[in-house]
C-alpha positions as CSV (number, residue, x, y, z in Angstrom):
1,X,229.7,25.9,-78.9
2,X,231.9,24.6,-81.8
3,X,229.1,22.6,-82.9
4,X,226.9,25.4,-83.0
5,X,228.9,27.5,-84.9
6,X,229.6,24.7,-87.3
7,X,225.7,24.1,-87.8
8,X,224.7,28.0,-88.2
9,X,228.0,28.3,-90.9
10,X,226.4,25.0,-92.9
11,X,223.2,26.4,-92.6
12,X,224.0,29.8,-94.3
13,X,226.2,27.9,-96.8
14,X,223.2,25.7,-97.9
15,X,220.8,28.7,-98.4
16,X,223.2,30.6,-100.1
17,X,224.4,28.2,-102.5
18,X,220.7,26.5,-103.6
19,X,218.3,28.8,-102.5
20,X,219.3,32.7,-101.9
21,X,222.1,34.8,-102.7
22,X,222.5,38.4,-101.7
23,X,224.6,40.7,-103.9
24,X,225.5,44.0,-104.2
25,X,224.7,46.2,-107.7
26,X,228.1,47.8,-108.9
27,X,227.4,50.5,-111.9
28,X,224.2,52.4,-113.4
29,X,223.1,50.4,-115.9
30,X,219.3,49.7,-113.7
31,X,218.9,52.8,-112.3
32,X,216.1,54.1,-111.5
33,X,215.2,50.7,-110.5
34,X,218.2,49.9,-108.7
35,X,221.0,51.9,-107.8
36,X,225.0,51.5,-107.6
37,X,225.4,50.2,-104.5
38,X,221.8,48.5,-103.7
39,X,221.9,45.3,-101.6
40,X,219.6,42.3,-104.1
41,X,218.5,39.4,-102.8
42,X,218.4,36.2,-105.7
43,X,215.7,33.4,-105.7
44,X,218.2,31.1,-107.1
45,X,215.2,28.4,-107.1
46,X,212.7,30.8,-109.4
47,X,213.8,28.9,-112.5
48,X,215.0,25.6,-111.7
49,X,217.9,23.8,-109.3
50,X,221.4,23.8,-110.7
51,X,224.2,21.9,-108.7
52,X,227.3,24.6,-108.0
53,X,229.7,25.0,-110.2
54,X,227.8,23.6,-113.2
55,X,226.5,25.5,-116.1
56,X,223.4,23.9,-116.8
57,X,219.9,23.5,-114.6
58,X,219.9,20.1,-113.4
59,X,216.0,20.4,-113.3
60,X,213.9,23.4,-114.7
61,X,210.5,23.8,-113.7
62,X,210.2,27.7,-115.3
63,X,211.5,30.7,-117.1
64,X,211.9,34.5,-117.1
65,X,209.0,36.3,-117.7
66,X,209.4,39.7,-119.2
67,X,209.8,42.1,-116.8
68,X,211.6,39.9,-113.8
69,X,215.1,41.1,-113.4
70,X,217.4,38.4,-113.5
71,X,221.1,38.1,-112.3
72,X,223.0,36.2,-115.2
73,X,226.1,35.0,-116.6
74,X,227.7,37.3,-119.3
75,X,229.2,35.8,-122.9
76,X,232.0,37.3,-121.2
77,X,231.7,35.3,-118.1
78,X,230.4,38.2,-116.1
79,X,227.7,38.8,-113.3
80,X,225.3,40.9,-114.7
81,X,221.4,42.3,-113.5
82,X,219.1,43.5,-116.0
83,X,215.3,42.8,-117.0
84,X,214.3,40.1,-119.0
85,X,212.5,41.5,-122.0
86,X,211.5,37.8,-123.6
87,X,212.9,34.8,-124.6
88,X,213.8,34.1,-128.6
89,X,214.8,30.8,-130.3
90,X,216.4,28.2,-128.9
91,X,215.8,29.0,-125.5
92,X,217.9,32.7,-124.9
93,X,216.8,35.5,-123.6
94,X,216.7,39.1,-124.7
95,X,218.0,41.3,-121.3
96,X,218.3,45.0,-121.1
97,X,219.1,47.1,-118.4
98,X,216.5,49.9,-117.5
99,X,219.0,52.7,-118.0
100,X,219.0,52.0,-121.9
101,X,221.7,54.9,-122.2
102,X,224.1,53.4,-120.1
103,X,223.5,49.8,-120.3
104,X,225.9,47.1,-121.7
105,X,223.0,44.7,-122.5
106,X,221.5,42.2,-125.3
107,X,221.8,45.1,-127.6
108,X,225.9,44.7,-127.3
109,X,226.4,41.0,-127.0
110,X,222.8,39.5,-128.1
111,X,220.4,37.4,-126.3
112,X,221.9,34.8,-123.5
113,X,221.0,31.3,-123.0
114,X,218.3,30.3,-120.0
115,X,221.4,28.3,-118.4
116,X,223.4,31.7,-117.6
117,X,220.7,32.6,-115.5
118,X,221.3,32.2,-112.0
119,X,218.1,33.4,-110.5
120,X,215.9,36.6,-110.4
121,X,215.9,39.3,-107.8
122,X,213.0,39.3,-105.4
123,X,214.1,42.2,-103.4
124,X,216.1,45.4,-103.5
125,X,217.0,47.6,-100.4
């Protein structure tokens, strides 16, 4: 019994740290899109592998289209979702939230760089 507890607690550990996440959207900034309080599920594999707690990819095989809605890293250190609207130079990206009224976005703190993205959102309930 301990054992299988142990296993299914690994299990979920492994998936959540390299290949899915699941967070929750706090504030308006997406809406209609996604609302305060909507459960997202991350790909954290869409763009690459990174090893925990680093910054950088390890190994990055592709990068945000426009339109995917990513979940990033803020300047400000910050968890952030908004849609990517194109990279620039030197690999950043230009992100903006679909509630352009009420979005702190690319507009406020410019474009971010492809290693504060930590995946993109492949479902929204």
């Amino acid at each position: 019994m301990v054992r299988a507890v142990v296993l299914a607690f690994a299990v979920s550990a492994f998936l959540k740290l390299f290949l899915f996440d699941f967070i929750i959207a706090d504030g308006i900034s997406m809406e209609p899109s996604i609302r305060d309080g909507s459960l997202l599920v991350v790909n954290r594999l869409q763009y690459g592998f990174r090893v925990p707690g680093r910054s950088e990819y390890l190994i990055r095989w592709s990068v945000p289209q426009v339109g995917d809605i990513v979940i990033f890293y803020t300047p400000s250190g910050n968890i952030a979702v908004k849609r990517s609207k194109g990279p620039t130079e030197n690999g950043k990206f230009v992100v903006r939230g679909d509630n352009s009224l009420r979005s702190f976005d690319s507009r406020s703190y410019g474009p971010i760089p492809a290693d504060n993205i930590i995946g993109r959102v492949i479902g929204i309930r």
